[in-house]
N, C-alpha and C positions, 0 to 999 in steps of 0.2 A: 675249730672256731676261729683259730689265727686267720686259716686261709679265708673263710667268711668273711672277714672283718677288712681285709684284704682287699677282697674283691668288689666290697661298698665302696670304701674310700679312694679303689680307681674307678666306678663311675662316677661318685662325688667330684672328680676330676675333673671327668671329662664333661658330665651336664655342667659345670662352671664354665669351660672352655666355649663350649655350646652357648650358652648364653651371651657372651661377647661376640660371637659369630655374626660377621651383617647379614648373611642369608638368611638366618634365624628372625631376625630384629624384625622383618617385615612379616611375622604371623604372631600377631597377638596371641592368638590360642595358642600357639605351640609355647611362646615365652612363657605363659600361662600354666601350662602342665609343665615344663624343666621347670620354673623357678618354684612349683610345689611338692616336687620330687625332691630336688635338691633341698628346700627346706626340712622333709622328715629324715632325708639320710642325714645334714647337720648333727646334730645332739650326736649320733656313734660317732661318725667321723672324728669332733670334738674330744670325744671320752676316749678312744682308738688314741688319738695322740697323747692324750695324757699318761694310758695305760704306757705308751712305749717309751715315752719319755722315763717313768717310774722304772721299766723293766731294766733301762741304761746304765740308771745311778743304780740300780742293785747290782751290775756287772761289775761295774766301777768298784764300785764300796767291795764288793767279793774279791775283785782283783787286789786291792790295798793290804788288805787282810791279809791274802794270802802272799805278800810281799813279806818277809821275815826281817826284813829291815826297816819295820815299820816303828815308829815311837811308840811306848806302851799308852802313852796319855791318847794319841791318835789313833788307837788302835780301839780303848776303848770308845771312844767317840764314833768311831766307825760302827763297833757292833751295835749299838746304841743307835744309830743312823737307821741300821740295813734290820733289824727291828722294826723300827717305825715303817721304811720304806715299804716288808713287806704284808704289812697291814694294812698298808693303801693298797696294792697289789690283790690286795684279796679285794676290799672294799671296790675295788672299778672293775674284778670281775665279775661282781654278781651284780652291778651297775651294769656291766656289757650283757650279761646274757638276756637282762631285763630287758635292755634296749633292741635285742637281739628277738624275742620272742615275736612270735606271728603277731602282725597287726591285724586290728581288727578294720576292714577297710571305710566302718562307717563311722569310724571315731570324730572324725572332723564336721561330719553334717549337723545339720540342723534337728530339731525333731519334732515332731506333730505328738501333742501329750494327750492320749485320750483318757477321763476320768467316770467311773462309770458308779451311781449306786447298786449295792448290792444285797445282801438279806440283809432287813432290818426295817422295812420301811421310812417312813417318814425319817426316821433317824439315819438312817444309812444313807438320805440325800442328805442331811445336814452336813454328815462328816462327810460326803462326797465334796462338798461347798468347802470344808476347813481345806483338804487336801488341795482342792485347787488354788485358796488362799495361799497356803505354804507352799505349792511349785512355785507361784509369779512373782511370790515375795523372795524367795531364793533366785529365780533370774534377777529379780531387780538387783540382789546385793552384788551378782556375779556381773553386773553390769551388760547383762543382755537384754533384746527386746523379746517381746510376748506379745500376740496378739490373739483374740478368743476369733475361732471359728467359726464354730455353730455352740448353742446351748440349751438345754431345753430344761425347765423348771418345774420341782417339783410345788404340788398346791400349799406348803407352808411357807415358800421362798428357799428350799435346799436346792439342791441341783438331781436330776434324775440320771444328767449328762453332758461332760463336756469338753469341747473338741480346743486345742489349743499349739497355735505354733510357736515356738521359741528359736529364735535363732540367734546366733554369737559365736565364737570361739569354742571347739569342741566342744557341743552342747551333747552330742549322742554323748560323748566318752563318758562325762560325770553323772548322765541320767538312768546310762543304760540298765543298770542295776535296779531301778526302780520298779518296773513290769512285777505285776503281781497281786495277790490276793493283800489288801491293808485292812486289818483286824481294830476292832474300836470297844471300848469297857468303858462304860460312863452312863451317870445318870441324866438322860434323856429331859431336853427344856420341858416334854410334853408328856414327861412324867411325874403324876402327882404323887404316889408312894414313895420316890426316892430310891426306886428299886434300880441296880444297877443292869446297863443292858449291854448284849455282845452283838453290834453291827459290822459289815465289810464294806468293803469298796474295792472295785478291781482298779489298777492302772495298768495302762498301755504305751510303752515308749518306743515308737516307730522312729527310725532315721528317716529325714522326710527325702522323697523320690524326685528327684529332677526330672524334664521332660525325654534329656535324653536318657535315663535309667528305664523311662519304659513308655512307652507312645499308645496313647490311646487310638484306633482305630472311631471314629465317629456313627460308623455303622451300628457298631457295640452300643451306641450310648442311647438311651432313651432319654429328653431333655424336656420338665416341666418346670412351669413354674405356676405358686399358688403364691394365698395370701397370707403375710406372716404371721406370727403371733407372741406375746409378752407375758410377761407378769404383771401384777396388777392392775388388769384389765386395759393396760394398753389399748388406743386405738388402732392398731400399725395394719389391718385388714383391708384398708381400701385399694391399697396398689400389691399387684403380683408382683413382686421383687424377692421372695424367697424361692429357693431353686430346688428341685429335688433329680437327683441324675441316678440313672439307674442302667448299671452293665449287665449289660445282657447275659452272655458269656456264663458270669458268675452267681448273678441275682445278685449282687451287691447293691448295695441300696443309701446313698448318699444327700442328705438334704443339709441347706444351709439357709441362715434367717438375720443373719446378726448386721446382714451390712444393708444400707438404704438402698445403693444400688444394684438391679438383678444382674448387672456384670459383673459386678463383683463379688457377689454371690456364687457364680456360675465360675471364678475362677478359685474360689477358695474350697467347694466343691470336689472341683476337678483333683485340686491337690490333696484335697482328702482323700477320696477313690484312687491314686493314682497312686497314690502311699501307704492305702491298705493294700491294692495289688501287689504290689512288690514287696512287699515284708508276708503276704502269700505263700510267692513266689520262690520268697527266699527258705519259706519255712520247710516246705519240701522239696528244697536240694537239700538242704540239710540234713531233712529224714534220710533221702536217697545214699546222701553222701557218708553220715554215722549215725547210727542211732545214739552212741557217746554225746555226740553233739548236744544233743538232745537235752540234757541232762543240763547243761550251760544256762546260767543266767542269763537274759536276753535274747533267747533265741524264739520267743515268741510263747514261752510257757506261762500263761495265765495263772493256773489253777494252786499252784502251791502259795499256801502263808507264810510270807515272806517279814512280818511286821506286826507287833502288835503295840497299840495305843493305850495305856492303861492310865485314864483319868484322876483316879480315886485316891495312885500313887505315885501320881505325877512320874509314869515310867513309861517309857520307850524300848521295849525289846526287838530287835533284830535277830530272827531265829537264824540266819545263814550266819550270823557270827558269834550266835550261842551271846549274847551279850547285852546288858541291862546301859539305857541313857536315863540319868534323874534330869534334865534339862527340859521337858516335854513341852513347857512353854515355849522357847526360845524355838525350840525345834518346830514345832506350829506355826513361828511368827518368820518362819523359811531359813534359821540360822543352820543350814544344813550338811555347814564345810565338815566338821568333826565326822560327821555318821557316812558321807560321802566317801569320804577318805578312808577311812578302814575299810569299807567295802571294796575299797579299788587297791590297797595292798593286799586285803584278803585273797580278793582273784587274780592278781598278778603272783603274790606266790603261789596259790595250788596250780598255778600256770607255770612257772616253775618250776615246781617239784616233778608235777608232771613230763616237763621238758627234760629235766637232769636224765629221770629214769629211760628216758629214750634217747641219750645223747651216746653213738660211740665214742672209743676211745681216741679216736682223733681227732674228738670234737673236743678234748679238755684242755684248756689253754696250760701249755707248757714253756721253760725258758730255759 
């Protein structure tokens, strides 16, 4: 692990080097990827010096000790020291290995949120409708932008479906956990018994695809455009400005309505299809690559219930962390750092533990 740690922080060197470099200075791009490399090796680099700084004074302190002419007052103040020292010492290494585990390369993107009703009817778009409430109101707190798609309504005003980009500062990494079956217990507005009912909602959180991640061939695309259409009877029919694109290839089938202009329709679209393909694409390398893989949150698996809403008692169960939220308002109204956040220590330790049990022994930091 030493030597690992090593061999970061001499290319943290040298892409620094690099960067001052005037042959460099003249490719924006290239400045572009070194000063984004150099930023995620930062944080080890950082923590690598603190580690070695800590590993010094424990030399030191060991060496004092073992001086026999040491003062007895100094001596215990020493053990007392190299105590504390090696508590930190453990603490920045399970800070390194963290730092240390594989990244996931879509951490830093954007992401395209799709929100889909699911059994329940009429009620399963309602809560389709709260979910989307609560993703845009938790970008807003995180201070990122959101912009809606495409969306299509269900006849009470819930949502049937709907398509959403977020972008900001790793937006994949805090959402990716999200993809899943969302489970809902509540008595229904358009239930007169008061009977309580169990509706779903799927969500889908794609890292959204950049152009260069994957090039649409034109040939591929079949490109209409029709007349759009709204909720409460809307006139918005007279002008073809909604778009619908369809890959050939795959049969994928892409429409969008939400913006006045058909170009911009036709680019928000593209980036939907463009972003389903590649999260595709990625899904069976995956297969290819493990079927372990597989098993990973985010990797494209829908179908497991991941969540459930429980109205009645104002509870939020998280079945991947076995774990009860009484907050379910708050959590609704997108306050959703608390539940976030366990989920992202929960799969960084089974990432972890994981790692430990496959680490040889010369991968154990020693001094």
């Amino acid at each position: 692990m030493l030597q690992e740690l090593k061999v970061l922080e001499d290319k943290y060197k040298q892409i620094t080097a690099l960067l001052s470099d005037p042959n460099i200075s003249s490719s924006p791009q290239k400045i572009k990827e070194l000063a984004r490399e150099r930023s995620e090796l930062e944080p080890v680099v950082r923590k690598y010096d603190e580690y070695k700084k800590v590993v010094q004074e424990i030399r030191e302190t060991q060496s004092m000790l073992s001086d026999g002419q040491s003062d007895p007052d100094l001596k215990r103040l020493a053990e007392a020291e190299l105590d504390q020292l090696k508590e930190k010492k453990d603490r920045l290494e399970q800070e390194l290995k963290k730092l240390l585990l594989p990244k996931d390369p879509n951490d830093e993107k954007n992401v395209i949120l799709e929100i889909r009703a699911g059994a329940g009817g009429d009620e399963a778009s309602l809560f389709a409708q709260d979910l989307l409430r609560m993703y845009t109101r938790y970008a807003e707190h995180r201070g990122w932008k959101w912009e809606l798609m495409d969306v299509s309504y269900s006849p009470i005003g819930g949502i049937k479906e709907a398509i959403v980009n977020i972008q900001g500062k790793r937006v994949y990494s805090f959402l990716k956990y999200e993809s899943g079956v969302h489970r809902v217990q509540r008595v229904p507005k358009t239930e007169a018994s008061g009977r309580i009912h169990t509706s779903t909602a799927t969500v889908a959180v794609l890292p959204e695809a950049e152009e260069i991640d994957l090039k649409l061939d034109p040939k591929d695309l079949k490109i209409e455009a029709f007349g759009a259409s709204g909720p409460g009877g809307q006139n918005v029919n007279r002008n073809y400005t909604a778009i619908r694109v369809t890959h050939k290839p795959s049969g994928l089938v892409v429409s969008c309505q939400d913006e006045k202009s058909q170009h911009r329709n036709k680019e928000k679209a593209l980036k939907i299809l463009r972003t389903r393909l590649l999260d595709i694409a990625r899904q069976e390398q995956t297969s290819r690559i493990s079927q372990d893989r597989r098993k990973q949150v985010g990797t494209g698996e829908r179908s497991e219930k991941i969540r459930t809403y429980n109205f009645p008692q104002s509870r939020i169960t998280d079945h991947r962390l076995d774990e009860n939220f009484h907050n379910l308002e708050s959590i609704m109204d997108g306050e959703l750092d608390e539940l976030v956040d366990k989920l992202i220590i929960h799969f960084q330790t089974r990432a972890l533990e994981e790692n430990r049990t496959g680490l040889s022994p010369d991968r154990q930091i020693e001094i």
